[in-house]
C-alpha positions as CSV (number, residue, x, y, z in Angstrom):
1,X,18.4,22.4,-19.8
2,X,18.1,22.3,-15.9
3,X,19.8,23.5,-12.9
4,X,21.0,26.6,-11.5
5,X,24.4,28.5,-11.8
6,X,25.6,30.8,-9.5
7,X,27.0,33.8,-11.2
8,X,30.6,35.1,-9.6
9,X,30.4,39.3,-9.9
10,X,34.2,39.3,-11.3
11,X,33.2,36.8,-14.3
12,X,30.2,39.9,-15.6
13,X,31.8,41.1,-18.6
14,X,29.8,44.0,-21.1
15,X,28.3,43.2,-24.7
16,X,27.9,46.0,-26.6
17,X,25.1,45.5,-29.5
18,X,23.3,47.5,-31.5
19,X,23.6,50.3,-28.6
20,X,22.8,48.7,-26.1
21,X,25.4,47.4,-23.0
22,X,24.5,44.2,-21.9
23,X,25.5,42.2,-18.5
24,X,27.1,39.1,-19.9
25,X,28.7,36.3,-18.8
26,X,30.8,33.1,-21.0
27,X,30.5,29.4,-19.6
28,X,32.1,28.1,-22.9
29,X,30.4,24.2,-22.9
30,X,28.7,23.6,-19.6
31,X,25.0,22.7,-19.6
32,X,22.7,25.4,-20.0
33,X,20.8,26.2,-16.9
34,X,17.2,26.9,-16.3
35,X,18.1,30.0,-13.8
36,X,21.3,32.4,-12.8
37,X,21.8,33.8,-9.9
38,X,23.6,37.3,-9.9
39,X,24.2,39.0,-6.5
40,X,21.2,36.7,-5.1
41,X,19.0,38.1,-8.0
42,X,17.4,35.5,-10.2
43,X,17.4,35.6,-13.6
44,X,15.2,32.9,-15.7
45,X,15.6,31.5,-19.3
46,X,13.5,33.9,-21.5
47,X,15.3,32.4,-25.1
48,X,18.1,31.6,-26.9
49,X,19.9,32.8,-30.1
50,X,22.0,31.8,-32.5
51,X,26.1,32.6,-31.8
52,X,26.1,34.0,-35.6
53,X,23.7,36.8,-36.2
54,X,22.8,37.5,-32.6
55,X,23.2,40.6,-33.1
56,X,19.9,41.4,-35.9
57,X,17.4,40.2,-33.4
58,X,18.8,40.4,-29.8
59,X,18.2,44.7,-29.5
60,X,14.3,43.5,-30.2
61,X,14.2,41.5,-27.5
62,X,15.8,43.0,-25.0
63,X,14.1,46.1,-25.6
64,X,10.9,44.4,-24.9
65,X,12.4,42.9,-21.5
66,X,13.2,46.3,-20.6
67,X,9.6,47.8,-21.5
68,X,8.1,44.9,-19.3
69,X,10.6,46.1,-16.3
70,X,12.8,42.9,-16.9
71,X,16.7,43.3,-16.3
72,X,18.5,41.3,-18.8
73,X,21.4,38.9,-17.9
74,X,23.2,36.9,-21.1
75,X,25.5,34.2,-21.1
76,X,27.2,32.1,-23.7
77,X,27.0,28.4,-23.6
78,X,28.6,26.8,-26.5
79,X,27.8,28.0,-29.9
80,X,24.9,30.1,-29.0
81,X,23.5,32.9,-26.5
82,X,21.0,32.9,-23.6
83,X,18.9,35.7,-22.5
84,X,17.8,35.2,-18.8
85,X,15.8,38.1,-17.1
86,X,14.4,38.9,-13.7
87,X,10.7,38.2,-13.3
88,X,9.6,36.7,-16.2
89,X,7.7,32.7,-15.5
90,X,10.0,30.0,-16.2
91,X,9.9,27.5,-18.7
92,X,6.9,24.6,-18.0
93,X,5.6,27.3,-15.1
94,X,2.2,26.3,-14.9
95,X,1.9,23.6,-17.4
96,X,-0.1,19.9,-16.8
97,X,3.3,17.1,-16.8
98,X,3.5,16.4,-20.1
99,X,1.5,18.8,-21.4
């Protein structure tokens, strides 16, 4: 996983789980990237889920995004889904090479 998609406004679709209404967005089997960009905010990878049975676990986290002041972004790449949120530190932020 690497790069950087720019996220067009019109492709922002709504996921609707377990009460919540999420800002999503389908890329179908393009490369995952490291960071969105939605309206020139940025949204990192947080994690990543499972296409079947999303739905059990996802509320969980993005509750705890939101309770941290995070805004959630999702998007589907291939067989499973990505959570990206605002401010949280990127993967390997921080971290020796290698380590």
């Amino acid at each position: 996983m690497q790069g950087v998609h720019e996220v067009r406004p019109e492709a922002i679709q709504t996921l609707y789980t377990q009460g919540l209404e999420l800002p999503y967005v389908e890329y179908g089997a393009a490369e995952p990237a490291l960071k969105l960009i939605s309206q020139g905010q940025d949204y990192w990878y947080y994690r990543t889920l499972p296409l079947k049975g999303y739905g059990a676990v996802m509320a969980k986290h993005i509750r705890l995004l939101e309770a941290e002041g995070h805004r959630p972004l999702l998007a589907r790449f291939g067989m499973r889904i990505y959570i990206y949120a605002t401010g949280v530190t990127p993967i390997g932020a921080g971290k020796p090479p290698g380590a």
